[in-house]
N, C-alpha and C positions, 0 to 999 in steps of 0.2 A: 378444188383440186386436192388431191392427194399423193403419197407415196407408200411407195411396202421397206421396209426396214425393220432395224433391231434397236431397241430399248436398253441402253446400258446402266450400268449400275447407279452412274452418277449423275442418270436423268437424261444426258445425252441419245441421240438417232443417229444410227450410223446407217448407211445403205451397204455397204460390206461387213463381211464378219470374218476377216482377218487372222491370222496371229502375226505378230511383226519382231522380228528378230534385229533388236537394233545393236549396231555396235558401239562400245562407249568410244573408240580410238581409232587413226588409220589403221596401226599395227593388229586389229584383229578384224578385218575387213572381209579378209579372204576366208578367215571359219564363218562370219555370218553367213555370208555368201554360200558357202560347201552345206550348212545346214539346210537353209532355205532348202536348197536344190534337191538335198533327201525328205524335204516334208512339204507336199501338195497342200494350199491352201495357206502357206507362209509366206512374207514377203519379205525380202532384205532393207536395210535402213544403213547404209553405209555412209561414211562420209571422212572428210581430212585433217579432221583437228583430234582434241582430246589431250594432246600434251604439248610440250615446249611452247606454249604460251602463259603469258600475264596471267594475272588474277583474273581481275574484269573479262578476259577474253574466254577463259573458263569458265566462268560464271553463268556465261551467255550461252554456251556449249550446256552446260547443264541445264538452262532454264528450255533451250531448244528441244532435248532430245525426253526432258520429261513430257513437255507439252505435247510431244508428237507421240508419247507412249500414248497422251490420253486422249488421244483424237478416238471417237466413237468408231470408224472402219476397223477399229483392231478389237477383237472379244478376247484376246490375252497378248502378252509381250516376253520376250527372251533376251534378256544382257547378256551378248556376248562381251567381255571384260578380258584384256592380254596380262590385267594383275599389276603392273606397274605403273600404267599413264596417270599423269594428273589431274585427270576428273575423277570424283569418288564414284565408283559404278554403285557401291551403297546407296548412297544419294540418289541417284539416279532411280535404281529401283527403287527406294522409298517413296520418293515425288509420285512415280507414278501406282504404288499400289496403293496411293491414297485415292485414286479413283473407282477402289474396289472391283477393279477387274485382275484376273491371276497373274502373278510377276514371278519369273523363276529365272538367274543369275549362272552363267557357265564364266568359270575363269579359265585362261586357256593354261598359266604357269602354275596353278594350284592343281590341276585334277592331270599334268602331266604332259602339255603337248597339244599340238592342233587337233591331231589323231583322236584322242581322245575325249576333245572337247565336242566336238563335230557328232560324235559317234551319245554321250551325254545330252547336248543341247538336242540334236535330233530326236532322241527318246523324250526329251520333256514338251520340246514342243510340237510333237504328234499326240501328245496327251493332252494338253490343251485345243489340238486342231478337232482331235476326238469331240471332247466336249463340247467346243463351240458347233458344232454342225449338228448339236442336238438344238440349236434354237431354230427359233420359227421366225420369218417376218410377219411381221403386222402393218395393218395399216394406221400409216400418219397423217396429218393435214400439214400441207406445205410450211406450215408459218413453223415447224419443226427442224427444217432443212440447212444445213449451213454450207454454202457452196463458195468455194475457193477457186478463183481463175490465175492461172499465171501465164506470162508470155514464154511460150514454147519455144518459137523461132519465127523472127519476121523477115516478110517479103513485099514482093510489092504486091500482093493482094488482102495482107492484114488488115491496113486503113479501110479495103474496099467493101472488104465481106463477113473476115473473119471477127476483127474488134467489134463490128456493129450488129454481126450476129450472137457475139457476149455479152453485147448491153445488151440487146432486148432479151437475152434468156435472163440475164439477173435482174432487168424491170420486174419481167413476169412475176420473177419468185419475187421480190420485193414489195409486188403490188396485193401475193396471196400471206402477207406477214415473214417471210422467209427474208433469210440472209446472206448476202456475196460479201464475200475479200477480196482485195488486191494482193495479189501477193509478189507485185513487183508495182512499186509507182511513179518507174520511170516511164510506164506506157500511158501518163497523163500526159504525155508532154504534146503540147497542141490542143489540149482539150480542159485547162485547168478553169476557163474560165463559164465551161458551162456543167462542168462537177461542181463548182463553187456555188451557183446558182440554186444548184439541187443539194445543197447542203443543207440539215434539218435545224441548225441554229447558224447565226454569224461567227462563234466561236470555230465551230466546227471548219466552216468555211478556210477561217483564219490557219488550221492548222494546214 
């Protein structure tokens, strides 16, 4: 089996070719967001921290939002930054243009205002959208794939249908070298004892 995707810089397969406009703080949420919406082919990355937290609670915000810059569905990324929060949006962009995909940085209190940030970040990342829509996919072999499942919203037909039609899709890829995440794993609960079983050491089991 196989798949069609894009080859990123840092070795990674993405099946999207993205640009992802992440925000480093709440307080610039709504320019990611107004960007996005002027550039087809962007996606917004918002979220609710970024400042009046700890250290460590920051730290984690940063190690988050680089990771998710280098997720292979984005062929480039856009910091939108308000200029004052506590995570460093430097940092931020740096982490991630160590993945050698293009990183360009809009501050909204340095270049003057939302207005003008919006109207900036859109110009940069239409020029990024630009270029990424000159790649091609190719073809992959499965054992390439890294697939992420998370619980959306449960009902009473999760148990019945939907959780058991997400094991057997990540068997499958499992069984062609490919790889799933949990990305909530509180939806083990009832079934720890037969993930444990399919654990590929005891250690493993153990965590």
């Amino acid at each position: 089996m196989s798949f069609r995707g894009y080859r990123r810089q840092d070795g990674s397969v993405g099946t999207r070719n993205y640009v992802g406009i992440i925000s480093t703080v709440s307080c610039a949420n709504d320019v990611a967001w107004w960007i996005s919406q002027e550039v087809k082919g962007s996606v917004p990355f918002v979220h609710g921290q970024g400042c009046g937290q700890t250290q460590p609670d920051r730290d984690q915000v940063t190690r988050t939002l680089i990771s998710l810059g280098w997720n292979p569905n984005l062929a480039g990324v856009l910091i939108v930054s308000l200029g004052c929060e506590a995570v460093l949006a430097d940092q931020i962009a740096d982490g991630i243009a160590k993945s050698d995909k293009p990183v360009e940085m809009v501050v909204i209190q340095k270049i003057g205002g939302a207005k003008a940030a919006v109207a900036r970040g859109a110009s940069l990342a239409q020029a990024m959208v630009t270029k990424a829509s000159k790649l091609r996919r190719e073809e992959f072999a499965d054992s390439e794939l890294v697939l992420g499942v998370k619980c959306g919203a449960s009902d009473t037909t999760s148990g019945l249908a939907a959780n058991p039609a997400a094991g057997a899709t990540c068997d499958l890829l499992i069984d062609n070298g490919g790889t799933c995440i949990f990305g909530e794993t509180t939806e083990f609960i009832g079934t720890e004892h037969i993930l444990t079983r399919r654990a590929v050491t005891h250690q493993v089991a153990e965590k």
